[in-house]
C-alpha positions in Angstrom: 17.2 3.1 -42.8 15.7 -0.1 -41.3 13.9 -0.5 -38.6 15.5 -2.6 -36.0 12.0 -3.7 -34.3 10.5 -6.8 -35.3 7.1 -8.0 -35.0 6.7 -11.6 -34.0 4.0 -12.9 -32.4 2.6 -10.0 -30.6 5.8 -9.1 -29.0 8.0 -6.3 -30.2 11.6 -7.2 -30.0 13.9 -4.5 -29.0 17.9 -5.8 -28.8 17.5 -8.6 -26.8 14.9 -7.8 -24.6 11.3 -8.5 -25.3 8.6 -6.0 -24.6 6.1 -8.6 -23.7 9.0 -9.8 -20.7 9.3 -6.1 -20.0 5.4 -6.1 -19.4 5.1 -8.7 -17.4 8.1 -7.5 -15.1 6.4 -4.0 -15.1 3.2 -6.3 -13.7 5.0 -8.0 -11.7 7.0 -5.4 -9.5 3.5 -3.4 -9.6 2.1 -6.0 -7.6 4.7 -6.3 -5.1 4.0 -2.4 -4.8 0.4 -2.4 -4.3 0.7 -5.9 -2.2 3.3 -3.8 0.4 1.0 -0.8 0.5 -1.7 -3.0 1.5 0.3 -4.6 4.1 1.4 -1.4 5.8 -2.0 0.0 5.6 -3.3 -3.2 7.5 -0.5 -2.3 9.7 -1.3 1.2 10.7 -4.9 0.0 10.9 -4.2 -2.6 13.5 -1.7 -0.3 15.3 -4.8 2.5 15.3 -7.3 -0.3 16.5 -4.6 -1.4 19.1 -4.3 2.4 20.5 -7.9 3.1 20.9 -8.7 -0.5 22.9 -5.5 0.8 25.2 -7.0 4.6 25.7 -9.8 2.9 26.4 -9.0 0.6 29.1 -6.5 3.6 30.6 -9.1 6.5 30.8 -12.2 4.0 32.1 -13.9 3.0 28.7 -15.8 5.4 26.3 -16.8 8.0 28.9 -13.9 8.5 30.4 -12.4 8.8 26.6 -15.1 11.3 25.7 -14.6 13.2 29.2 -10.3 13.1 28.6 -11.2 14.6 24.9 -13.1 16.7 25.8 -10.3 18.4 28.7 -8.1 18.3 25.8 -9.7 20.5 23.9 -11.2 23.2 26.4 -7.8 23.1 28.3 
């Protein structure tokens, strides 16, 4: 029996699709991936930062954040 893949340079040849396209697909949709995680991360970042400045103006600044956290969690 013969083997079917071929080597040529540094790519392996499987049917018609070549593994070095495959790789750099592979690379490819991997940094889409990791580029939309890091987006939605700097999302729920902003959106915590944006929260916090709004507690803050609500409850009368840091003390009155402190004081409200505080009632929260004696009841």
């Amino acid at each position: 029996m013969t083997a079917t893949a071929k080597k040529k340079d540094s790519s392996l040849a499987i049917g018609a699709v070549d593994v070095t396209a495959l790789d750099r697909i592979n690379a490819g949709i991997l940094q889409v991936s990791v580029g939309l995680v890091v987006m939605l991360t700097g999302l729920a970042g902003i959106w915590g930062v944006a929260s916090l400045i709004s507690a803050m103006a609500q409850n009368g600044g840091v003390s009155g954040m402190i004081k409200g956290f505080m009632t929260a969690i004696s009841g």
